[in-house]
Each structure stands twice: as C-alpha cells, then as structure tokens.
N, C-alpha and C positions, 0 to 999 in steps of 0.2 A: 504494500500500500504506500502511496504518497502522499507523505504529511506536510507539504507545503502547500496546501491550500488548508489543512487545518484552521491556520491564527483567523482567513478571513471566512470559514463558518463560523469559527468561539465568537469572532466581533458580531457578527448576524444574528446571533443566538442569544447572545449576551443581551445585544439591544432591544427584544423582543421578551425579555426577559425568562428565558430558555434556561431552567439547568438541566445542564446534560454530563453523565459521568463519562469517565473517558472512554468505557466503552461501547457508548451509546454514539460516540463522535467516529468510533473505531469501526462500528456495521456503518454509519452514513460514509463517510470517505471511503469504505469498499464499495459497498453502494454505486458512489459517482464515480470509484475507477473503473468498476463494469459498465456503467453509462456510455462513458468516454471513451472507453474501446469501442465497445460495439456500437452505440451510433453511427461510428464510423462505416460499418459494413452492413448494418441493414436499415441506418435514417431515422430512429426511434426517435427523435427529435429532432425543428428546426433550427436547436439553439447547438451551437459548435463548442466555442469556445468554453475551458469548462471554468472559469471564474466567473460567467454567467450561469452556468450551470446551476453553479454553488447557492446564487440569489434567485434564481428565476426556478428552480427546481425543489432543491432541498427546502431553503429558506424560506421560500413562496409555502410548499407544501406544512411546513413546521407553523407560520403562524396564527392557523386555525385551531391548533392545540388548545390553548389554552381558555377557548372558546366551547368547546364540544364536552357534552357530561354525556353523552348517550353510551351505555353497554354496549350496542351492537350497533355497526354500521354497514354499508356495503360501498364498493369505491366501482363504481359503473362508469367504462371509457378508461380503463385503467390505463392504457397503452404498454408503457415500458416502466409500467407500478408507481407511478406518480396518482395521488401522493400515498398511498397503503404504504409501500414498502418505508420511505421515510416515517411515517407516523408510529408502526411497529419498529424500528431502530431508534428513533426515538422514545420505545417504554410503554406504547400505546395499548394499553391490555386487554382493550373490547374488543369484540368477535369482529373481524375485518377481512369477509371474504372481499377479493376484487373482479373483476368481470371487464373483460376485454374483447374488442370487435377482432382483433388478430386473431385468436384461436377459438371464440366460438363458444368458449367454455372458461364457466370462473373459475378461479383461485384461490387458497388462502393462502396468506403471508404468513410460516413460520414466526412462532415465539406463541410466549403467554397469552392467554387470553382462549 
C-alpha cells in the first residue's frame, strides 16, 4: 500500500470531523490503491487522478457518516462500491448489501454488521 496520500485523507477526515483508527485509514488507502489500478483497465470511474480520488470518492463517500443512524441500508448503482465499501472501512456496522448494474446481482461488503 501507498501511504503518501495518507496525510491528505487524515486532513479530509479530520475536517469533517472523522475519527478513524489507523486501520480503518489502512482498508481505505487499499481500497483506492485497487481503484487506481484498475480504473485504469476497465474505467470504473471518470475521475483519474487519485488525489481526486481521495476527495471526490473516499471523502465524498465518508461525509454522510455521521448523518445516517439507520441498521440496514442498501447502496443501489454501487459501481466500483462507492460508497459501501468506504463506509464498511470506515467501521460502518449496519447490514450494507450493494447492488450494481455491472453484474446484475448484489453484494455484501465484508466486515461486521
């Protein structure tokens, strides 16, 4: 994993008043290094560069945290698990299957809950 974009999810996180242990920071940055590969070879996203990534994906996906009290949700249009998989790396423990038009058939996101 590459932790040089760490400091600028901690600054995103931080601002939004996110705490995140470190290895909640450790499944997101695996997280966007799988993004950032494979984007490349199948387009899962418009967005390239991954210091947009970091704000337009993770970040974006993280700031409805602390908004949501619901047990159970479903993450419909999931694509390339935006935002389920961030939300579950983030410690999210309600039931969060996700449902995506690429395969047809939903998912759950590994972890608690």
């Amino acid at each position: 994993m590459d932790n040089q974009y760490l400091p600028l999810l901690q600054r995103q996180c931080d601002a939004l008043g996110l705490q995140l242990s470190d290895q909640q920071y450790n499944a997101l940055l695996q997280y966007h290094a799988l993004l950032v590969k494979w984007n490349k070879t199948f387009n899962l996203t418009a967005v390239r560069s991954p210091e947009e990534m970091i704000t337009r994906h993770l970040v974006d996906s993280l700031s409805v945290l602390p908004h949501i009290t619901a047990e159970r949700l479903i993450d419909v249009g999931s694509g390339p698990g935006l935002p389920g998989i961030p939300w579950r790396s983030a410690g999210r423990t309600c039931r969060l299957p996700c449902w995506t038009a690429i395969s047809k058939k939903p998912f759950s996101v590994p972890g608690q809950g």
